[in-house]
C-alpha positions in Angstrom: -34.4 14.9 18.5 -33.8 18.5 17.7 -29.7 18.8 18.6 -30.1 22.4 17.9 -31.3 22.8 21.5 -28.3 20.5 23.0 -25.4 22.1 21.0 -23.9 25.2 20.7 -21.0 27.1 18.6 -19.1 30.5 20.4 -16.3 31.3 18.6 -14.8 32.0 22.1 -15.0 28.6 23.1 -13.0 25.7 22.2 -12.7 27.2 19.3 -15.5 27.5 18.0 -16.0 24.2 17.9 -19.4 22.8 18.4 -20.1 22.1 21.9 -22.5 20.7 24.2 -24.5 23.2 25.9 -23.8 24.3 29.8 -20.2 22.6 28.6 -16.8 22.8 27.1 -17.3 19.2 25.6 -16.8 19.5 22.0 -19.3 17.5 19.9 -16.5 15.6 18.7 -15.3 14.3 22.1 -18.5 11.7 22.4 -18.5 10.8 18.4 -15.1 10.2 19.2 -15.4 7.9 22.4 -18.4 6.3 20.8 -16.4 5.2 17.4 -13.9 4.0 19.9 -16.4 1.4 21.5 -17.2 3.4 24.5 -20.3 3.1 26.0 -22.3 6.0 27.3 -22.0 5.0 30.8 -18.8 4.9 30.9 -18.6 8.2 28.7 -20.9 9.8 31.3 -18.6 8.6 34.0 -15.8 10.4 32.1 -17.4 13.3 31.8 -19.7 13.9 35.0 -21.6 17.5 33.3 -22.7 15.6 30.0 -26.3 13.4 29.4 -28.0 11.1 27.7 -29.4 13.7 26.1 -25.9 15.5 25.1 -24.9 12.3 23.8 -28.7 11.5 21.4 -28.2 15.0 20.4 -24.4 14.4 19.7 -25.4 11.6 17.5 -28.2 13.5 15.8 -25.8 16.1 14.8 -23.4 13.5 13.0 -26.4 12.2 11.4 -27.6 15.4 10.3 -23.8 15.9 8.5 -23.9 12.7 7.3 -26.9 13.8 5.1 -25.4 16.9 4.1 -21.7 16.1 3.2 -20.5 14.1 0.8 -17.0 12.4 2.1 -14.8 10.8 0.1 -14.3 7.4 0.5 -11.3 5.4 -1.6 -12.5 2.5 -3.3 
């Protein structure tokens, strides 16, 4: 999946933060949900002008991070 077509960054918007298109959702609000357990219906439920698709593409964009940045972990 190509998340380029799913998210978008305004600096007038949320902050700049990443966000799913034709929303104000940041990206981080479904990672977030999603490392809490949540499951994409019910995220969908919460949050009636996301998709399946904003969510693939939400986890597609961590993914892509993950490749990218190195995080420290403590041993």
């Amino acid at each position: 999946m190509d998340w380029r077509e799913q998210i978008v960054v305004d600096a007038g918007r949320q902050g700049g933060q990443p966000c799913m298109r034709g929303t104000r959702i940041p990206v981080y609000v479904i990672l977030d949900n999603l490392a809490d357990g949540e499951s994409e219906e019910s995220i969908l439920a919460e949050y009636p002008t996301l998709t399946h698709t904003h969510i693939r593409a939400a986890l597609a964009f961590a993914a892509e991070i993950a490749h990218d940045r190195i995080v420290p972990i403590p041993a």
